[in-house]
N, C-alpha and C positions, 0 to 999 in steps of 0.2 A: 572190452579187450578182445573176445571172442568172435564180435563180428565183424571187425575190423583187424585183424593180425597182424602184429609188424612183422618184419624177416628176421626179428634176434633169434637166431641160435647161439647152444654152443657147440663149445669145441666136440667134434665128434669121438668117442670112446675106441678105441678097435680092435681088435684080436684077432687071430688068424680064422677064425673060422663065426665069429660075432662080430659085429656094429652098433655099436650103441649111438641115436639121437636125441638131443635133445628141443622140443618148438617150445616158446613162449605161449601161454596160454593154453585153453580148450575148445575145441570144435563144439560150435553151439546143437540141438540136436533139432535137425533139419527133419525130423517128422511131428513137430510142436512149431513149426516157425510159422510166427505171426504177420512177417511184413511181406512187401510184395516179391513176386518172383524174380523182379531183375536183380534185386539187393540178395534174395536166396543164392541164385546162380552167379553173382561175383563174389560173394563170402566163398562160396562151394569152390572158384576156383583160385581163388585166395590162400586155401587153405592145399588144395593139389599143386599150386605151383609152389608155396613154402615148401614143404615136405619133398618136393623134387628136386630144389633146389639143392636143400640140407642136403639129402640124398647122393647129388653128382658132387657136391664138397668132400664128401666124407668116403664115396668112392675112390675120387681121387686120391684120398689122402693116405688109404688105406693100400692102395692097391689092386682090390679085388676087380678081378678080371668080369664082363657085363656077362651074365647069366647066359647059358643055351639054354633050348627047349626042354632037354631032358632034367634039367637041376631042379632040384624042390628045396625051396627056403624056407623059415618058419619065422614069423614076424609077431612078435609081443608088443603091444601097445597098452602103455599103463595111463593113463586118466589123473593129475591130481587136481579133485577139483574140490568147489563148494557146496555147489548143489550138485547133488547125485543124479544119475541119469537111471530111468526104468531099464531092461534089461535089451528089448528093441532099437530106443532112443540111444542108447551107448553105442550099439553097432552100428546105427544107422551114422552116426556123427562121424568116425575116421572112416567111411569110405570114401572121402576125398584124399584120405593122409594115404590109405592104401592104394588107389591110383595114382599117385605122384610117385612113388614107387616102383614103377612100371616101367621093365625096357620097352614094351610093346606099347605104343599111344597112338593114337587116331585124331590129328586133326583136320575137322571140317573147313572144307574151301568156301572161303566168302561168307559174305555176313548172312545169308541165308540158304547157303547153300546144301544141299542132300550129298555131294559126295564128299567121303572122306579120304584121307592118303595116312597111310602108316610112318610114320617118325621113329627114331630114337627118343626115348627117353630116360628117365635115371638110371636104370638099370641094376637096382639093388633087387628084384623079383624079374623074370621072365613074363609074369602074369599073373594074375589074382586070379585066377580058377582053381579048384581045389587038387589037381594032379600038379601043380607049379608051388602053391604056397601052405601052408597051413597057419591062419590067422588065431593070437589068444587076445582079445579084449578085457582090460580090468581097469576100476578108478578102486583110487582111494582120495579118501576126506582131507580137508586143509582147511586150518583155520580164515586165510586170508586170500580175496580176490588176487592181490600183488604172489599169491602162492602158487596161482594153480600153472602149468606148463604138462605137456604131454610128451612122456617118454619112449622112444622107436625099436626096438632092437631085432633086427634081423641075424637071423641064425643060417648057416649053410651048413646042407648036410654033404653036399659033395662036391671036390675045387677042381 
């Protein structure tokens, strides 16, 4: 279920100044990954395009206006999963969830190509650098594969 993700979400939670998400499943931990690198980098953006997805849904639906530069948000990512992730391998795993997240994205022209162009994107962060976001990672335990799903919530401190 992990390396392959559907797009179920649910229905997004919101509050004037929180977001709650919810994805099916958990981000596998892409510093243990055993298979080849093309199946790394399409899980990897399997998992950035879910979570951005979720993210412009739940923007919408909310309201909230797309981030300036000056805004700092705070983004809690809860884990429930089965197997436990070391304390590395947990953080390494949503940083595809926390670029999907991202107004600012960069994508690359052409299938091999070195330059990039700047995009919109979801817009619930300005940026994952530490003057835009303050990230908290946590899992907790579940008895069942059919359990595990990862929880989003973004926090704003200023509208």
């Amino acid at each position: 279920m992990a390396d392959h993700p559907t797009l179920a979400t649910s229905t997004p939670t919101t509050s004037p100044s929180k977001l709650t998400l919810v994805l099916e499943g958990v981000p596998p931990n892409w510093l243990n990954w055993k298979r080849g690198l093309k199946e790394r980098i399409r899980s990897r953006t399997d998992w950035k395009e879910r979570a951005s997805l979720a993210a412009r849904v739940a923007r919408a639906k909310s309201g909230w206006l797309l981030p300036k530069n000056s805004d700092h948000r705070s983004v809690a990512i809860r884990c429930f999963r089965v197997r436990q992730l070391d304390h590395d391998g947990l953080h390494a795993s949503v940083k595809p969830i926390i670029d999907g997240l991202k107004y600012v994205q960069y994508v690359r022209l052409g299938k091999r190509g070195t330059r990039y162009v700047q995009v919109e994107g979801a817009g619930l962060i300005y940026d994952d650098g530490p003057r835009f976001v303050t990230v908290s990672v946590s899992q907790h335990p579940v008895e069942h594969f059919a359990d595990e799903k990862t929880e989003i919530e973004v926090s704003r401190e200023s509208i």
